[in-house]
C-alpha positions as CSV (number, residue, x, y, z in Angstrom):
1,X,11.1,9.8,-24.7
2,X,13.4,9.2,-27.9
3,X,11.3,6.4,-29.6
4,X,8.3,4.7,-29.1
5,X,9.8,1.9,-27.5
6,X,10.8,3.9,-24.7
7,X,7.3,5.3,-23.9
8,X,5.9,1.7,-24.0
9,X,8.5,0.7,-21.0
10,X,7.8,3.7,-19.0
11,X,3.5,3.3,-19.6
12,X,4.3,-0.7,-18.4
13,X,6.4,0.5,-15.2
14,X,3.5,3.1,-14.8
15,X,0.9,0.4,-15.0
16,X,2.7,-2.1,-13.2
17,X,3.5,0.2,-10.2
18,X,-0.4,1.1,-9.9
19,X,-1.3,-3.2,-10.3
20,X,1.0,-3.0,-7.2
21,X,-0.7,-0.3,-4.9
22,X,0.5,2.8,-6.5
23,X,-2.5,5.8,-6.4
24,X,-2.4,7.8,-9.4
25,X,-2.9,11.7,-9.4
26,X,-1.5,13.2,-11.6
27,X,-0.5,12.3,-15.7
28,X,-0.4,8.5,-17.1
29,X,-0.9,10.0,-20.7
30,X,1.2,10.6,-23.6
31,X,1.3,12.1,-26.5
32,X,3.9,10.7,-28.3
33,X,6.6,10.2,-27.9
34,X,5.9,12.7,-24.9
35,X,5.0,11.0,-21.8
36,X,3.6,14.1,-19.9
37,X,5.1,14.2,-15.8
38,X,3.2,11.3,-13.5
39,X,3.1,11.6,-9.7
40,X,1.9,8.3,-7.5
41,X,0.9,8.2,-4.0
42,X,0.8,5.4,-1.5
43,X,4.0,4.0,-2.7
44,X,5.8,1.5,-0.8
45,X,9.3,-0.4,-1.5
46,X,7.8,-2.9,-3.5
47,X,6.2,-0.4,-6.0
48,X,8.6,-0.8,-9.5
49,X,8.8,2.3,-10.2
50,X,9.8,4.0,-7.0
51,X,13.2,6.2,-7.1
52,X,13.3,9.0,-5.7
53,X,11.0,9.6,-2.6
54,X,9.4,12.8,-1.0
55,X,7.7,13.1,2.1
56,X,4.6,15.8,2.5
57,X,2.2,15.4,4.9
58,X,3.0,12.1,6.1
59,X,2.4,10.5,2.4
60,X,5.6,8.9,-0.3
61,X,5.2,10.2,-3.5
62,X,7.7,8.3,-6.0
63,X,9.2,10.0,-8.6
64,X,10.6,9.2,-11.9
């Protein structure tokens, strides 16, 4: 992240995606301005911050 503005949007899309349904298993912390690499599980379409998708094992993981 450039600024600490930018890691607060990215933690709220973080957050919000996990109020949604989102597993976490990996990350969720910084150290800024670093946000360190996040994987979620069990997303679905509705899940904010769902981009890119891979399929293992029958499970989504989103990626951002």
């Amino acid at each position: 992240m450039v600024d600490s503005g930018q890691l607060a949007k990215i933690q709220e899309l973080v957050d919000r995606s996990l109020a949604a349904g989102a597993r976490l298993m990996q990350g969720r912390d910084h150290c800024r301005p670093f946000f360190r690499p996040t994987v979620l599980a069990d997303c679905h379409p509705g899940i904010p911050s769902l981009r890119r998708v891979s399929v293992r094992a029958g499970r989504m993981r989103a990626a951002f």
